[in-house]
C-alpha positions as CSV (number, residue, x, y, z in Angstrom):
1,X,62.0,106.4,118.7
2,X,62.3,109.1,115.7
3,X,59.3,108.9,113.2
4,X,57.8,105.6,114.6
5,X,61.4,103.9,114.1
6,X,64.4,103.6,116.6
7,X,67.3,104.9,115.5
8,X,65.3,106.6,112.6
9,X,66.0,110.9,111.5
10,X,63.7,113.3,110.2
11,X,65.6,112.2,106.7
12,X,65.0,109.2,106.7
13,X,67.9,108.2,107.3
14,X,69.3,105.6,109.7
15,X,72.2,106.8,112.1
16,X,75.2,105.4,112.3
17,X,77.0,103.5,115.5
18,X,79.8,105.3,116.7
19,X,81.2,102.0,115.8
20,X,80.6,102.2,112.5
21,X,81.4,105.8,111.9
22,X,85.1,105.2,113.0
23,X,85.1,101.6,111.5
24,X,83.8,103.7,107.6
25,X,86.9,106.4,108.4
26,X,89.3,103.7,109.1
27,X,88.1,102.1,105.5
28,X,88.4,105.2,103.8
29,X,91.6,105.7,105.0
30,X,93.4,102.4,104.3
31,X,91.7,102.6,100.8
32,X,94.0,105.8,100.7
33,X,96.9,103.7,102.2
34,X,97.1,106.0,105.3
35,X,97.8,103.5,107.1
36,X,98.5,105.8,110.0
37,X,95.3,107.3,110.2
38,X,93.5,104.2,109.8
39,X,95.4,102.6,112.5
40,X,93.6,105.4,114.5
41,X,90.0,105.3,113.8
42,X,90.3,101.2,113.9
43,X,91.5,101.9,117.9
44,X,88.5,104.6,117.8
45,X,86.2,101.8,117.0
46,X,87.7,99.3,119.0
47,X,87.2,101.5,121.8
48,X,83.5,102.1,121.1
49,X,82.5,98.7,120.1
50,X,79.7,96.7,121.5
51,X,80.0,93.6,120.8
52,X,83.4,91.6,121.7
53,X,83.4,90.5,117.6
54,X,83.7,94.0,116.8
55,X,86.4,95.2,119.5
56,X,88.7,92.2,118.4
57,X,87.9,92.9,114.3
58,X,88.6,96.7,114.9
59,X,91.6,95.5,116.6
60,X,93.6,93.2,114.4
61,X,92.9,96.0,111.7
62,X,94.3,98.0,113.7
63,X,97.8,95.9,114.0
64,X,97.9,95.5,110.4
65,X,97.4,99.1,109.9
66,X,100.2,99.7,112.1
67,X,102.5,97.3,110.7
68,X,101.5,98.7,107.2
69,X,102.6,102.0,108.4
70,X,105.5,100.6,109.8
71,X,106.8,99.3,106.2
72,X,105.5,102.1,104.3
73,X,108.0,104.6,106.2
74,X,111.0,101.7,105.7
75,X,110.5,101.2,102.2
76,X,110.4,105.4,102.1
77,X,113.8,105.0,104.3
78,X,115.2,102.5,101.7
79,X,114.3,104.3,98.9
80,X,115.6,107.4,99.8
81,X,119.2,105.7,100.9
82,X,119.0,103.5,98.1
83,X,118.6,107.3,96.0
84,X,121.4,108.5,97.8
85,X,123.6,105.5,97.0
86,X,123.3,105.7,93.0
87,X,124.0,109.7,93.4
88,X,127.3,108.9,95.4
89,X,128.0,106.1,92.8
90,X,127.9,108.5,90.0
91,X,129.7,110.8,91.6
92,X,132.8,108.2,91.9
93,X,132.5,106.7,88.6
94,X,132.9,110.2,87.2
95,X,135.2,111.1,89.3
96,X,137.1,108.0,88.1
97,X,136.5,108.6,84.5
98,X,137.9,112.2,85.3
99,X,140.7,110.7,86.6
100,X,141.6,108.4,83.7
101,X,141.2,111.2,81.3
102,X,143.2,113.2,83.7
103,X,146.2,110.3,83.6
104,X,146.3,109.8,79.8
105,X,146.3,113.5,79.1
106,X,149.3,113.6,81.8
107,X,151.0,110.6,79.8
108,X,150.4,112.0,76.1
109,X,152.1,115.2,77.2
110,X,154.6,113.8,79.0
111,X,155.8,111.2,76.1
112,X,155.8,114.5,73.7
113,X,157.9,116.3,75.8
């Protein structure tokens, strides 16, 4: 007991479960959509729960972070490729345009000659 209350500080103030430390960072963090780093502090309080509720909660967020992650860096994968593709397609389309203009020039001169 801290100033005639358990769990009480000299602010005041209530401190927090190591629980629910890790459980507020995971929060923060998937309200950032870093999904990584929740998945990480939601194993953190999963690890440091009490009460079998909490370790199974802390858990299944946990999975879902993970699985967020997961998609996160596909969809970055697929993007990218996807970038990749329209660059190469621009490239050939010019380089059939190029070509075209290339054959009617040859035909034009060829025809005048």
């Amino acid at each position: 007991m801290v100033n005639g209350r358990t769990g009480a500080t000299g602010g005041g103030q209530v401190k927090k479960s190591p629980y629910s430390a890790a459980a507020q960072q995971a929060i923060q963090h998937e309200h950032a959509e870093e999904f990584d780093l929740a998945s990480t502090f939601w194993r953190r309080a999963e690890t440091v729960a009490m009460k079998p509720v909490n370790q199974q909660w802390a858990s299944t967020r946990a999975e879902m972070c993970e699985k967020r992650h997961g998609l996160e860096e596909r969809r970055a994968l697929l993007q990218e490729s996807a970038s990749e593709r329209a660059k190469e397609a621009a490239k050939t389309k010019a380089k059939k345009k190029m070509a075209e203009a290339l054959e009617a020039h040859i035909k034009t001169t060829s025809e005048e000659a």
